[in-house]
PyMOL Python script that loads the backbone (N, CA, C, O; Angstrom):
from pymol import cmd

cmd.read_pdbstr("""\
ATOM      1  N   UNK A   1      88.961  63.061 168.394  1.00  0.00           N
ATOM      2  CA  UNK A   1      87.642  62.632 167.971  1.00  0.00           C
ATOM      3  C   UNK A   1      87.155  61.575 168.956  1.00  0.00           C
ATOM      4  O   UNK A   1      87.890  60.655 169.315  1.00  0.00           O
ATOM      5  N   UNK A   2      85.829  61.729 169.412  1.00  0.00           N
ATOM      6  CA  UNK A   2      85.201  60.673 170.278  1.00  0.00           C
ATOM      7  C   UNK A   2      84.542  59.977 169.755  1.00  0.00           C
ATOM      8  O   UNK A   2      84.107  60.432 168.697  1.00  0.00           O
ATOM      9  N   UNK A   3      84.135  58.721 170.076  1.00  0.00           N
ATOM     10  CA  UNK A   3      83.272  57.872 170.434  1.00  0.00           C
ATOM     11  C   UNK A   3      81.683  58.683 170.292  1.00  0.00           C
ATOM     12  O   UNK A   3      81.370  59.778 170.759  1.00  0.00           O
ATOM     13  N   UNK A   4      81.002  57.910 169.638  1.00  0.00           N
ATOM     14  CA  UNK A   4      79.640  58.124 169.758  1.00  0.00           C
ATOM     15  C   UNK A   4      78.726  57.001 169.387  1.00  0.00           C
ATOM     16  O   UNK A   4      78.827  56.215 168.444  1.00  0.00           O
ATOM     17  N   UNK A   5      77.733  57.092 170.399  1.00  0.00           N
ATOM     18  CA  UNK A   5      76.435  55.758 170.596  1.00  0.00           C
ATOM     19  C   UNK A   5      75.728  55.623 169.400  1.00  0.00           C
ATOM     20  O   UNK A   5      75.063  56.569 168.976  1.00  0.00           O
ATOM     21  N   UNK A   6      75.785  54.673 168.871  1.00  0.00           N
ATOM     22  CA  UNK A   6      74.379  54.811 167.821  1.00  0.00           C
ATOM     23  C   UNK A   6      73.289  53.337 167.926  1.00  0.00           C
ATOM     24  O   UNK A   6      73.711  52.590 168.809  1.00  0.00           O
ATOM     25  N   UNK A   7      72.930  53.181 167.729  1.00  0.00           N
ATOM     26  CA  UNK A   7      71.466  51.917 167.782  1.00  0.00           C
ATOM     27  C   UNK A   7      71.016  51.918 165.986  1.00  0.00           C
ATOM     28  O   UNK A   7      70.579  52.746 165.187  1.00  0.00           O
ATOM     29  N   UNK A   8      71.375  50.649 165.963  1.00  0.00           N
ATOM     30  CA  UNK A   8      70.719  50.017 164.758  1.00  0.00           C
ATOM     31  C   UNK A   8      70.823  48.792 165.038  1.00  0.00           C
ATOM     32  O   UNK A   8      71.666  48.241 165.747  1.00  0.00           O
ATOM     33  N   UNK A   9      69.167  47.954 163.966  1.00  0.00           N
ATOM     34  CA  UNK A   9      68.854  46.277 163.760  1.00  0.00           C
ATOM     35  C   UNK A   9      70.029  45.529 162.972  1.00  0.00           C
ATOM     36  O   UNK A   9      70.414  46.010 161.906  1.00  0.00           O
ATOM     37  N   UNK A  10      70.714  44.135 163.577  1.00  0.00           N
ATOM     38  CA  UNK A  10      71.538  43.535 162.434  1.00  0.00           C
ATOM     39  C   UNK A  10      70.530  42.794 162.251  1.00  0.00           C
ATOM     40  O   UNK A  10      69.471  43.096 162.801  1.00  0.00           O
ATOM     41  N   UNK A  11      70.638  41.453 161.293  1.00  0.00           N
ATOM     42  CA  UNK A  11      70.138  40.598 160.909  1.00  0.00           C
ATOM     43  C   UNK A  11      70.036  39.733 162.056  1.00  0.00           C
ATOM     44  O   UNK A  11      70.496  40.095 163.139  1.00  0.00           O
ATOM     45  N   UNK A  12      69.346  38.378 161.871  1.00  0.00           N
ATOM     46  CA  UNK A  12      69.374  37.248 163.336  1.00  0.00           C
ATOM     47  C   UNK A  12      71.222  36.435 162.530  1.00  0.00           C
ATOM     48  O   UNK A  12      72.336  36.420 163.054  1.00  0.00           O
ATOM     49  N   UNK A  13      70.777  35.907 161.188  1.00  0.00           N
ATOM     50  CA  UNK A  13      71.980  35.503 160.991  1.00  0.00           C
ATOM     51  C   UNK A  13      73.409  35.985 161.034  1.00  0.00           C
ATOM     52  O   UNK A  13      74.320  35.175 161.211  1.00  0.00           O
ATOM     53  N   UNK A  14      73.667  37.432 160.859  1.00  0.00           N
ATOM     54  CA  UNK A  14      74.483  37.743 160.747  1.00  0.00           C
ATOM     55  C   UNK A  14      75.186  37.940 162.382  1.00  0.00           C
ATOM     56  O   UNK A  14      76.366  38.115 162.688  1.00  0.00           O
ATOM     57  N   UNK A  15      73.751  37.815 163.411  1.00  0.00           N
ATOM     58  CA  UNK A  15      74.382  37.983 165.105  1.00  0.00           C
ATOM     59  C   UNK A  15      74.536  36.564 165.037  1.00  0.00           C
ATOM     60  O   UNK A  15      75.596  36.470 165.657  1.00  0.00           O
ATOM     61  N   UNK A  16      74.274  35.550 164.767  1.00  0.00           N
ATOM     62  CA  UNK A  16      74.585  33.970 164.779  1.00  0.00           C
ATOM     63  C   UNK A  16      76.164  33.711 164.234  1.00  0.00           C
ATOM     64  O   UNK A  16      77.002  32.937 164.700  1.00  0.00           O
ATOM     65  N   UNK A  17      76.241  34.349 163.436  1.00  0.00           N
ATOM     66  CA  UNK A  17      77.813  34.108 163.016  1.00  0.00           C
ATOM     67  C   UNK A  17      78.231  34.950 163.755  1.00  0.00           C
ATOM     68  O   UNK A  17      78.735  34.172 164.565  1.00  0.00           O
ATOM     69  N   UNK A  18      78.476  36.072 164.220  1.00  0.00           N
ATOM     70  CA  UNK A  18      78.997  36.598 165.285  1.00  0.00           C
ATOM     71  C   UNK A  18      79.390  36.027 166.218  1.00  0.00           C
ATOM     72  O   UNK A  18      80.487  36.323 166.691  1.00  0.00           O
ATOM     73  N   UNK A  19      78.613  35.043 166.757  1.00  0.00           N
ATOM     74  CA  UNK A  19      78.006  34.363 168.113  1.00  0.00           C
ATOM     75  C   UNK A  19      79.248  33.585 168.288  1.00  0.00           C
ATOM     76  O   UNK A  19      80.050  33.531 169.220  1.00  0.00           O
ATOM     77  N   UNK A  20      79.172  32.802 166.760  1.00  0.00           N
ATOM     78  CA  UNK A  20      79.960  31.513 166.281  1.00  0.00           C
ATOM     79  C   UNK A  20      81.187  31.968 166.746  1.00  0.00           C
ATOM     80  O   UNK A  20      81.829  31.345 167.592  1.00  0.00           O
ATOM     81  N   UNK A  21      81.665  33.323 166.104  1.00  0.00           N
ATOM     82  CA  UNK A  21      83.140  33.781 166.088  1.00  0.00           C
ATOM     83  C   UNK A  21      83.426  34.226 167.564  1.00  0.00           C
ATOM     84  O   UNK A  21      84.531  34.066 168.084  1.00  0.00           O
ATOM     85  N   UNK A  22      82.670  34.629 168.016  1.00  0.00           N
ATOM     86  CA  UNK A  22      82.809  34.573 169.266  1.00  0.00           C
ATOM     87  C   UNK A  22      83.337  33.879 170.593  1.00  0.00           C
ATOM     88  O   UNK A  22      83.905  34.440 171.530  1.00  0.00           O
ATOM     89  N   UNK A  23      82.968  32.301 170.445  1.00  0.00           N
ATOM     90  CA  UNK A  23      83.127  31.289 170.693  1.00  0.00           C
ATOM     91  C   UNK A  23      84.383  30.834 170.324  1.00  0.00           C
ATOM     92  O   UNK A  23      85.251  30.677 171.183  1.00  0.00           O
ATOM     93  N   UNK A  24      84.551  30.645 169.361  1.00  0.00           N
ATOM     94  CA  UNK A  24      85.803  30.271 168.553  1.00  0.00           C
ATOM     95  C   UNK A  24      87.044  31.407 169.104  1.00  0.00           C
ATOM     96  O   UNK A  24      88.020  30.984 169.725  1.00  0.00           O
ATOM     97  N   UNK A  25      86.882  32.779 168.815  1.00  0.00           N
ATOM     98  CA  UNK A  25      88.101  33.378 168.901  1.00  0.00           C
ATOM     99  C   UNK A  25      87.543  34.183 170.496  1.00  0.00           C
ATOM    100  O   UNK A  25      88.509  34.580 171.147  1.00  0.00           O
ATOM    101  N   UNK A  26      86.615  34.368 170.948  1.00  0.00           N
ATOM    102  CA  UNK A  26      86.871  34.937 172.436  1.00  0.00           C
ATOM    103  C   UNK A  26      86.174  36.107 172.238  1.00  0.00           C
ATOM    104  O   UNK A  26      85.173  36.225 172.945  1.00  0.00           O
ATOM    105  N   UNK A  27      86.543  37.456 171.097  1.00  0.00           N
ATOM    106  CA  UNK A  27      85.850  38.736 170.514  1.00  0.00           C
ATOM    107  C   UNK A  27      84.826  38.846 170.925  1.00  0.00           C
ATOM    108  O   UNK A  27      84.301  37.733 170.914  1.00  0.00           O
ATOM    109  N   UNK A  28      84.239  39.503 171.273  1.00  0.00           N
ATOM    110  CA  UNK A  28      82.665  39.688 172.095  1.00  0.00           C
ATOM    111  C   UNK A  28      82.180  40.735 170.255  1.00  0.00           C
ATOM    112  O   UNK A  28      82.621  41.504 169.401  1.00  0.00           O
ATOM    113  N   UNK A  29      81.016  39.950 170.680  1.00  0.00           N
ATOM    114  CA  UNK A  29      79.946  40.350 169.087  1.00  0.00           C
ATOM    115  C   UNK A  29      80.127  42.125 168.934  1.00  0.00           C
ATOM    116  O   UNK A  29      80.058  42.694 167.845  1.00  0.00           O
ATOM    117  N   UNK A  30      80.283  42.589 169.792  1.00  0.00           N
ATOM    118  CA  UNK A  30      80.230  44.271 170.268  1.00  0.00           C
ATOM    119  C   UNK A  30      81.660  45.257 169.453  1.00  0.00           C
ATOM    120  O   UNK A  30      81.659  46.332 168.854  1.00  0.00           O
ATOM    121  N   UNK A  31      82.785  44.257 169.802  1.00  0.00           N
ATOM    122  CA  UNK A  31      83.918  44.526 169.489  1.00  0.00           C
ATOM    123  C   UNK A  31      84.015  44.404 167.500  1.00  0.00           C
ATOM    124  O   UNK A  31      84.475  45.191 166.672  1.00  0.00           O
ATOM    125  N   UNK A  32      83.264  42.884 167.339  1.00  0.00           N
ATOM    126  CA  UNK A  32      83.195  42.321 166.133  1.00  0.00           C
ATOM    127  C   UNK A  32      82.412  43.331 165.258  1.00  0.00           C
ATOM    128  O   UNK A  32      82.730  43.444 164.074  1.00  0.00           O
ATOM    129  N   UNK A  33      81.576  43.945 165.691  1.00  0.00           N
ATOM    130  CA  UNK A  33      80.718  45.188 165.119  1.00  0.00           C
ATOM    131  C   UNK A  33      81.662  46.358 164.833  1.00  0.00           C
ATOM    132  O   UNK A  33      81.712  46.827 163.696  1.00  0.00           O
ATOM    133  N   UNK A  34      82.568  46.944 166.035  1.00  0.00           N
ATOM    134  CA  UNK A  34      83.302  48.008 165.730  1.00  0.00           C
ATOM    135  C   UNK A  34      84.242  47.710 164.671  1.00  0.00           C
ATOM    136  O   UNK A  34      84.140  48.519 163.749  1.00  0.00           O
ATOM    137  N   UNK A  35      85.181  46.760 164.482  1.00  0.00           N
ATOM    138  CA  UNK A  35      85.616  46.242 163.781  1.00  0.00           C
ATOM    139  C   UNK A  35      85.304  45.911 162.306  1.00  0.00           C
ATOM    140  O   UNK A  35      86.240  45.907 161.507  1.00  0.00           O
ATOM    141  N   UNK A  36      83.907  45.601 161.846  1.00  0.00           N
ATOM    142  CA  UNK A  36      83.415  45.655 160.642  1.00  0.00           C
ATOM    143  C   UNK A  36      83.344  46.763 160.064  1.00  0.00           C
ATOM    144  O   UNK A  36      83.550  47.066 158.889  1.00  0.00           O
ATOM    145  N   UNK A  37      83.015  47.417 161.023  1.00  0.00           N
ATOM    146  CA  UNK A  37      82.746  49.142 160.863  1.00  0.00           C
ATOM    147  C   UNK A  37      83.987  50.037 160.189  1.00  0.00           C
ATOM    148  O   UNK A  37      83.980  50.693 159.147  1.00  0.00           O
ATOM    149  N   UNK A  38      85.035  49.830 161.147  1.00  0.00           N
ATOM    150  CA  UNK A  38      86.513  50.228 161.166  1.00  0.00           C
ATOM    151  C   UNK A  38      86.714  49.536 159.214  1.00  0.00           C
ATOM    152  O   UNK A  38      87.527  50.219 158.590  1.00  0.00           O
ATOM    153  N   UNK A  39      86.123  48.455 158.441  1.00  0.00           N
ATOM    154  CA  UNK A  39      86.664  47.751 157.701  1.00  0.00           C
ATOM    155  C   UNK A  39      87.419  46.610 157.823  1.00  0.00           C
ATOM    156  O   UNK A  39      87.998  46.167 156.831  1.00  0.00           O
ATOM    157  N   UNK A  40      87.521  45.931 159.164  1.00  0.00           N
ATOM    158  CA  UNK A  40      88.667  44.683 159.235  1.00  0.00           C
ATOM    159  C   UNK A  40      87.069  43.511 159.247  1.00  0.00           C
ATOM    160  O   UNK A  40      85.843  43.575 159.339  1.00  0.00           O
ATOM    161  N   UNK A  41      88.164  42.545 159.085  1.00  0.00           N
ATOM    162  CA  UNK A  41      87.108  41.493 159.106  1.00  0.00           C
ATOM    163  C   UNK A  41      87.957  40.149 160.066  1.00  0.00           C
ATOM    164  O   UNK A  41      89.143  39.971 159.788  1.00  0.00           O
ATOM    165  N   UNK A  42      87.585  39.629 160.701  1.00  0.00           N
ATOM    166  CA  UNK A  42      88.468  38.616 161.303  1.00  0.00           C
ATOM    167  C   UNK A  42      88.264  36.916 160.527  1.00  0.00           C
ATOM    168  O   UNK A  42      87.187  36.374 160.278  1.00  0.00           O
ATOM    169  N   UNK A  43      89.398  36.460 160.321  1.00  0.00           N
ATOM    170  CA  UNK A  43      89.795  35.368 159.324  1.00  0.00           C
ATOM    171  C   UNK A  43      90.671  34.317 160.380  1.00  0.00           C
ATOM    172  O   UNK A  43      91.223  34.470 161.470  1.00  0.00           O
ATOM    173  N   UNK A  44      90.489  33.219 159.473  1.00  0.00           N
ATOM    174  CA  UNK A  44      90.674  32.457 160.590  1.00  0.00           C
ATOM    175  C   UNK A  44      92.543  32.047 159.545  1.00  0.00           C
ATOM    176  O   UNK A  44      92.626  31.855 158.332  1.00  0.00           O
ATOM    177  N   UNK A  45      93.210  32.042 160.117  1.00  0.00           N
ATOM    178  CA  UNK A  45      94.661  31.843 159.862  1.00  0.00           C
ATOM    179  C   UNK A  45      95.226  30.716 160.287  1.00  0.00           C
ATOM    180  O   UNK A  45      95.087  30.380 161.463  1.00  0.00           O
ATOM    181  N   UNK A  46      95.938  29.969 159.415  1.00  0.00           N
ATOM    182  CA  UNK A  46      96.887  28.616 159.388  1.00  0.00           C
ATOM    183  C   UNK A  46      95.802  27.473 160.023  1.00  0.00           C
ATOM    184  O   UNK A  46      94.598  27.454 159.767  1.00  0.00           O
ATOM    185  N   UNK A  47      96.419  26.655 160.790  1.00  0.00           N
ATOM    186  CA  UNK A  47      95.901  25.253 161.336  1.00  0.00           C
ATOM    187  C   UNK A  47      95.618  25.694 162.763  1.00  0.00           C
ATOM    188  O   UNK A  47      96.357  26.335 163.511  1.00  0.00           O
ATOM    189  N   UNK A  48      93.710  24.955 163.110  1.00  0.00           N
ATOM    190  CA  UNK A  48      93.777  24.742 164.240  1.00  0.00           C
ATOM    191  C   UNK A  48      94.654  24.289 165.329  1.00  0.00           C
ATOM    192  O   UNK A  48      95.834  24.120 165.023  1.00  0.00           O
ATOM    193  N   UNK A  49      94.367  24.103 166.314  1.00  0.00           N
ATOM    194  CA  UNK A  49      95.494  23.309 166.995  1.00  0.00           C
ATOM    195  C   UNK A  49      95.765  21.840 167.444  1.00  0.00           C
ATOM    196  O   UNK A  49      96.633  21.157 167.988  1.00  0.00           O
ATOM    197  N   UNK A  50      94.197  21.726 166.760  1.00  0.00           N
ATOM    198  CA  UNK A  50      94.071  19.892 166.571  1.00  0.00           C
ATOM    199  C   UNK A  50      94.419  19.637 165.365  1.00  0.00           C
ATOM    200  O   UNK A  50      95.203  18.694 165.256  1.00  0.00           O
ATOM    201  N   UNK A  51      94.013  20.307 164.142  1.00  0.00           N
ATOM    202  CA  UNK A  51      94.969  20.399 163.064  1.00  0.00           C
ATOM    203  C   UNK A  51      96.167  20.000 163.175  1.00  0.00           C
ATOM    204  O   UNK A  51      96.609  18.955 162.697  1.00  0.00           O
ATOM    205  N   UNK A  52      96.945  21.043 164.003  1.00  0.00           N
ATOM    206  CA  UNK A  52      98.239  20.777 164.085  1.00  0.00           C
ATOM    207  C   UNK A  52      99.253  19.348 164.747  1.00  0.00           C
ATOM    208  O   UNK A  52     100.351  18.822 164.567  1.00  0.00           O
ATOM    209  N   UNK A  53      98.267  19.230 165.425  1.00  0.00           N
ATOM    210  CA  UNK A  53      98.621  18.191 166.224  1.00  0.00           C
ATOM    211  C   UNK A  53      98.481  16.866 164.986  1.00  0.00           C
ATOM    212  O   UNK A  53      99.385  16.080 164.701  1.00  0.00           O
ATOM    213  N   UNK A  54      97.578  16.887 164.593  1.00  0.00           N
ATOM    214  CA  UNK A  54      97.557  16.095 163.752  1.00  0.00           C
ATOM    215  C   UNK A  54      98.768  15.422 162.939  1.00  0.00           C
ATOM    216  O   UNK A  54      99.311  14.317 162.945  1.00  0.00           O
ATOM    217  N   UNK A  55      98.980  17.029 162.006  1.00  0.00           N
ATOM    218  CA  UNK A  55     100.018  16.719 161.161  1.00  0.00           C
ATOM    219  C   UNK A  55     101.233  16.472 162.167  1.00  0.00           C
ATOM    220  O   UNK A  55     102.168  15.987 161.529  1.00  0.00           O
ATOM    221  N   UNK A  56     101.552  16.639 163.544  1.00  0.00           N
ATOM    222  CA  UNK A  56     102.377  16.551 163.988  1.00  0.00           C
ATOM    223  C   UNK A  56     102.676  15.392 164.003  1.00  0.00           C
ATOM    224  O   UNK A  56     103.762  15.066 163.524  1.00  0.00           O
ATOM    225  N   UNK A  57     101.869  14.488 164.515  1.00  0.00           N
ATOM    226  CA  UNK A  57     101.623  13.117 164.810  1.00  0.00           C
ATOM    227  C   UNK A  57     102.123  12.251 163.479  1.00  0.00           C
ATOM    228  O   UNK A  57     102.965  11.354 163.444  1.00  0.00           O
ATOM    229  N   UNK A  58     101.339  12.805 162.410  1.00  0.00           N
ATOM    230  CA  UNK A  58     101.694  11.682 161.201  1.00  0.00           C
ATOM    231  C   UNK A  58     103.391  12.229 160.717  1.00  0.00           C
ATOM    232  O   UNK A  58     104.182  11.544 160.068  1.00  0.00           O
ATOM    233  N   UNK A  59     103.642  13.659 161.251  1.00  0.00           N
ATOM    234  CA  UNK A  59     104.898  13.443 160.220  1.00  0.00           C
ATOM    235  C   UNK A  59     106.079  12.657 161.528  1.00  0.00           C
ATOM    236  O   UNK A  59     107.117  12.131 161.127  1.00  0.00           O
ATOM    237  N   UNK A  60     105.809  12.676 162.731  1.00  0.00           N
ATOM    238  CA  UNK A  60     106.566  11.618 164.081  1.00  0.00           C
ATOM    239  C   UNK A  60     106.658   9.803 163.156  1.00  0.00           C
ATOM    240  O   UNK A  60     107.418   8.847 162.998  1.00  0.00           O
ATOM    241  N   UNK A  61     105.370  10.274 162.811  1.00  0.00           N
ATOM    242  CA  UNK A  61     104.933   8.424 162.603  1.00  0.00           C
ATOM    243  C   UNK A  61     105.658   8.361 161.110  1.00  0.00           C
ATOM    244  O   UNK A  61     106.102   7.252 160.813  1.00  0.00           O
ATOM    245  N   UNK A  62     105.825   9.404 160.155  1.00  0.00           N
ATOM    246  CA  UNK A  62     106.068   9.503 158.657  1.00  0.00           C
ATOM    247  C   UNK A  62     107.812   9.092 158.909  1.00  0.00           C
ATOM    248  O   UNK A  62     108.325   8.153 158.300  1.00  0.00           O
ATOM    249  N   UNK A  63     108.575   9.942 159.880  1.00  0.00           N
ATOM    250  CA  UNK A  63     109.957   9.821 160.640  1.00  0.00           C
ATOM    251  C   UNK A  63     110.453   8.519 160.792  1.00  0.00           C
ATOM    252  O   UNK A  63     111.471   7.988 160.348  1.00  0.00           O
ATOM    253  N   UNK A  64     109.284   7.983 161.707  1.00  0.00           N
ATOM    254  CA  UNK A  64     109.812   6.478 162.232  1.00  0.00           C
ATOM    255  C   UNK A  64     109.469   5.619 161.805  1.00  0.00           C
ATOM    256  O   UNK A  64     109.200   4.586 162.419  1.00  0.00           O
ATOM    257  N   UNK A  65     109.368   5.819 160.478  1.00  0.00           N
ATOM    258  CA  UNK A  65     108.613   4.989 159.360  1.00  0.00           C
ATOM    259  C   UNK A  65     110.100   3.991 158.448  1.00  0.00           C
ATOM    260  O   UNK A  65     111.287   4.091 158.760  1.00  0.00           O
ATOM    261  N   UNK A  66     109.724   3.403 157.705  1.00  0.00           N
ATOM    262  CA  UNK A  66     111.173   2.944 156.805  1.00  0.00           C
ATOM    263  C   UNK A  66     110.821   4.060 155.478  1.00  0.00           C
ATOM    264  O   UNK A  66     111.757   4.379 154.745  1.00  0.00           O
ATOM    265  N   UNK A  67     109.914   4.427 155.312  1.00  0.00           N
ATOM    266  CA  UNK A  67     109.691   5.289 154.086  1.00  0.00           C
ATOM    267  C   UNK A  67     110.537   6.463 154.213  1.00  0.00           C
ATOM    268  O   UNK A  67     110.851   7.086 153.199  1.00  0.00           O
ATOM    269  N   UNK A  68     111.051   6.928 155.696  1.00  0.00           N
ATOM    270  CA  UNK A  68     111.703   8.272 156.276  1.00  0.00           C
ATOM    271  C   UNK A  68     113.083   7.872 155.252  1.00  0.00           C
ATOM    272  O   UNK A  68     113.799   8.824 154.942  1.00  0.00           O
ATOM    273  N   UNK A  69     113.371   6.809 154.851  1.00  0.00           N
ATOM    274  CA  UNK A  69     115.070   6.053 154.397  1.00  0.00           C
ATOM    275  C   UNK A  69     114.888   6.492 152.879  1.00  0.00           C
ATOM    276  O   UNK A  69     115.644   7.209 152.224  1.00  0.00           O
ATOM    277  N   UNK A  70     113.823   5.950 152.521  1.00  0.00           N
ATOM    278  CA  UNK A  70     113.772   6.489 150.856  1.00  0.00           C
ATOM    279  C   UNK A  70     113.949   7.889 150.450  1.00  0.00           C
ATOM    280  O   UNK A  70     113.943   8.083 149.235  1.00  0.00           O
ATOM    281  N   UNK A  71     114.151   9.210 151.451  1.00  0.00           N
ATOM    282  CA  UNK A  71     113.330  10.277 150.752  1.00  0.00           C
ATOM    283  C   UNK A  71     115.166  11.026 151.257  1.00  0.00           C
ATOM    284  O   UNK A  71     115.888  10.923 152.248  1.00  0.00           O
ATOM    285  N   UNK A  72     115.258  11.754 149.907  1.00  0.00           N
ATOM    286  CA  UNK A  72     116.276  12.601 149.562  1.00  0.00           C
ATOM    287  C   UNK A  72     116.922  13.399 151.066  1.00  0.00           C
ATOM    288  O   UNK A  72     116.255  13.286 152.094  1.00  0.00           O
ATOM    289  N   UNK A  73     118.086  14.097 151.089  1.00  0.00           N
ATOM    290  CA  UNK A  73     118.666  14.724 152.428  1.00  0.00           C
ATOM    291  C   UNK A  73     117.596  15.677 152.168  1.00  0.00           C
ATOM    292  O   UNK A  73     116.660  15.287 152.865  1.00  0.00           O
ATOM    293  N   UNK A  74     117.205  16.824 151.471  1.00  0.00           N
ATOM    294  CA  UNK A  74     116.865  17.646 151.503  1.00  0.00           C
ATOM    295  C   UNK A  74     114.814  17.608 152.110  1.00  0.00           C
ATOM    296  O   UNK A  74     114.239  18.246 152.992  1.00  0.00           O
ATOM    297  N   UNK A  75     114.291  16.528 151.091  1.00  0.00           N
ATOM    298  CA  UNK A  75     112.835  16.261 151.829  1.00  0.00           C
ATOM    299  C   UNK A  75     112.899  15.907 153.625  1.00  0.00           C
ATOM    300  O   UNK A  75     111.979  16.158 154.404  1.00  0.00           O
ATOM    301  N   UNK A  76     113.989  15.386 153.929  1.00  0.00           N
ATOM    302  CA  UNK A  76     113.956  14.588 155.268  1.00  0.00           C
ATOM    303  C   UNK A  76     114.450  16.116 155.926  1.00  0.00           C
ATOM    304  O   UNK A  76     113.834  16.445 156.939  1.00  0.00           O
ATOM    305  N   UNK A  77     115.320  16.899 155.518  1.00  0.00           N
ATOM    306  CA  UNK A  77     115.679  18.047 156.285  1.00  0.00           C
ATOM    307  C   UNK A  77     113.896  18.532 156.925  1.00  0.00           C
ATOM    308  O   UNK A  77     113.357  18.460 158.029  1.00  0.00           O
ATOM    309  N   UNK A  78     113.402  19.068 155.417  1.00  0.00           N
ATOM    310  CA  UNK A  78     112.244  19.478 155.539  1.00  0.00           C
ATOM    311  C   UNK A  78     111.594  19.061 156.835  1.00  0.00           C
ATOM    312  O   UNK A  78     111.369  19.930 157.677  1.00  0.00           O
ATOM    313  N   UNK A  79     111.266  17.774 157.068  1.00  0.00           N
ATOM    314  CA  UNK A  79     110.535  16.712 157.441  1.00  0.00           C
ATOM    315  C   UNK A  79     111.086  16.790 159.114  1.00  0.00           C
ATOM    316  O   UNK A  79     110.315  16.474 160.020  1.00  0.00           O
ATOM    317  N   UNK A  80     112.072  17.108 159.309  1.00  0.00           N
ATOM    318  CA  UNK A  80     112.535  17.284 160.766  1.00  0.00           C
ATOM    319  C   UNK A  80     112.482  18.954 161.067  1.00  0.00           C
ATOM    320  O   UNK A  80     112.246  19.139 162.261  1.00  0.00           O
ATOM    321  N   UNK A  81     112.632  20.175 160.336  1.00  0.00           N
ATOM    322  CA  UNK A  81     112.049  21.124 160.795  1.00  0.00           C
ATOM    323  C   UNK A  81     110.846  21.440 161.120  1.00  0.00           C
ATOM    324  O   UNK A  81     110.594  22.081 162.140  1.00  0.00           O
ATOM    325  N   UNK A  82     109.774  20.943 160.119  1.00  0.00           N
ATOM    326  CA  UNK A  82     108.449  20.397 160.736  1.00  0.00           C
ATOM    327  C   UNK A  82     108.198  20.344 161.828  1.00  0.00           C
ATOM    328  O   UNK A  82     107.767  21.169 162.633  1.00  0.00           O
ATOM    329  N   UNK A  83     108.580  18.935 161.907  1.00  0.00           N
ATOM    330  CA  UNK A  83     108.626  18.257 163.520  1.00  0.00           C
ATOM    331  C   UNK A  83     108.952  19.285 164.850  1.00  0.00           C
ATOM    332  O   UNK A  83     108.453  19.462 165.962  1.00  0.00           O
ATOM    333  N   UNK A  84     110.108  19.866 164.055  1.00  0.00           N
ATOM    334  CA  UNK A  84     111.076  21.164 165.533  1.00  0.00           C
ATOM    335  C   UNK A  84     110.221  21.880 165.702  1.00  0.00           C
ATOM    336  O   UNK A  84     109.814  22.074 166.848  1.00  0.00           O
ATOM    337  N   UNK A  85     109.478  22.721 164.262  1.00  0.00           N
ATOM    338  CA  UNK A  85     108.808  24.034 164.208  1.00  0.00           C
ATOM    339  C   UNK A  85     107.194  23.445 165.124  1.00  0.00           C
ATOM    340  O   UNK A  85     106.430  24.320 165.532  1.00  0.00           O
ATOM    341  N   UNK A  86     106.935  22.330 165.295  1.00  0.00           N
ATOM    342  CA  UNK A  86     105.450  21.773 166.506  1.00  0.00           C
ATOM    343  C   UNK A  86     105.982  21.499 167.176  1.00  0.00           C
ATOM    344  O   UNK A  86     105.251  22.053 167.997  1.00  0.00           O
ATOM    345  N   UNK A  87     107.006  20.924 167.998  1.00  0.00           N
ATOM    346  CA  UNK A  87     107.730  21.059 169.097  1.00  0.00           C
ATOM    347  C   UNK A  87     107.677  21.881 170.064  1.00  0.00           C
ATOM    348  O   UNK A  87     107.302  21.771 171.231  1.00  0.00           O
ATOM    349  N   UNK A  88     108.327  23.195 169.115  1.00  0.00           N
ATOM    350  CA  UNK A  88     108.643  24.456 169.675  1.00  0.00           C
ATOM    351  C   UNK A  88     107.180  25.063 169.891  1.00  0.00           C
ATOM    352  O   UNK A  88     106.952  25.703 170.918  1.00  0.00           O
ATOM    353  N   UNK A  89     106.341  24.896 169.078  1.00  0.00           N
ATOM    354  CA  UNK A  89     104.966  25.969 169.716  1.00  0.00           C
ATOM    355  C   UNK A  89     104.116  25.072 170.773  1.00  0.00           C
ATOM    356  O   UNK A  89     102.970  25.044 171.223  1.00  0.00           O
ATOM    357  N   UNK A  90     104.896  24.614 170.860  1.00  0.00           N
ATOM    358  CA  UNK A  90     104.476  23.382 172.458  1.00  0.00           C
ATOM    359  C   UNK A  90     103.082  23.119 171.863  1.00  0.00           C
ATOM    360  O   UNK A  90     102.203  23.748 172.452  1.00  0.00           O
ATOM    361  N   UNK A  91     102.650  22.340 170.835  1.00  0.00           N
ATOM    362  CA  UNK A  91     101.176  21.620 170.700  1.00  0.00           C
ATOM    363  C   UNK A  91     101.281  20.506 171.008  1.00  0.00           C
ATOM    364  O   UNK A  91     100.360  20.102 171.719  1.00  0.00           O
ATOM    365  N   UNK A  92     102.068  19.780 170.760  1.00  0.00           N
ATOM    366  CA  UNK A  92     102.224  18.498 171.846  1.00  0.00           C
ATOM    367  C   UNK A  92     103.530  18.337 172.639  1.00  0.00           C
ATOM    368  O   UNK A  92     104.626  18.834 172.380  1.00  0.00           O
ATOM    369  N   UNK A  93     103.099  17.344 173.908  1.00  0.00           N
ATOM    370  CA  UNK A  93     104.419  17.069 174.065  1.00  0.00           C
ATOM    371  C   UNK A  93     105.484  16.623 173.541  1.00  0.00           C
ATOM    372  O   UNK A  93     105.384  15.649 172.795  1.00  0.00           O
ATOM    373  N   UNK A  94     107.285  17.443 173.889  1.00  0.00           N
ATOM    374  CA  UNK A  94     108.314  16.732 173.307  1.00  0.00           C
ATOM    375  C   UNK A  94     108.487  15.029 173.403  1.00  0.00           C
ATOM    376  O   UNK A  94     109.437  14.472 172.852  1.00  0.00           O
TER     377      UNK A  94
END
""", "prot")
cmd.dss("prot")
cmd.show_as("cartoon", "prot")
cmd.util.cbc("prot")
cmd.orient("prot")
């Protein structure tokens, strides 16, 4: 089965959010069309990467804190895989 051309009007808003997503994830509005079409919709998943950095930062600072002393083996386990698991996706430096 091929491919075939068709021409139809979207809305102005609905090419504005396109535009948006565009920007954000790279998808050219064209692709984002076939895709609606197909039924997928693109969603934005987990934490930015300033997000991430974020929480990275406070749980470093949460670590080298005296509060890191109060909290059970098992919360502090938690609390250092964290840390490993932003490490490892290189969002900030080690």
């Amino acid at each position: 089965m091929g491919k075939r051309q068709v021409c139809f009007r979207i809305d102005k808003s609905i090419i504005k959010e396109m535009e948006e997503i565009r920007e954000k994830t790279g998808v050219p509005v064209s692709q984002q069309i076939e895709l609606k079409i197909k039924g997928y919709e693109i969603v934005k998943e987990g934490l930015s990467t300033e997000e991430r950095a974020v929480v990275h930062t406070a749980l470093c600072f949460y670590a080298d804190s005296g509060h890191f002393k109060n909290l059970n083996e098992e919360s502090k386990e938690i609390v250092r895989q964290l840390i490993s698991k932003f490490r490892r996706q290189k969002i900030v430096s080690p």
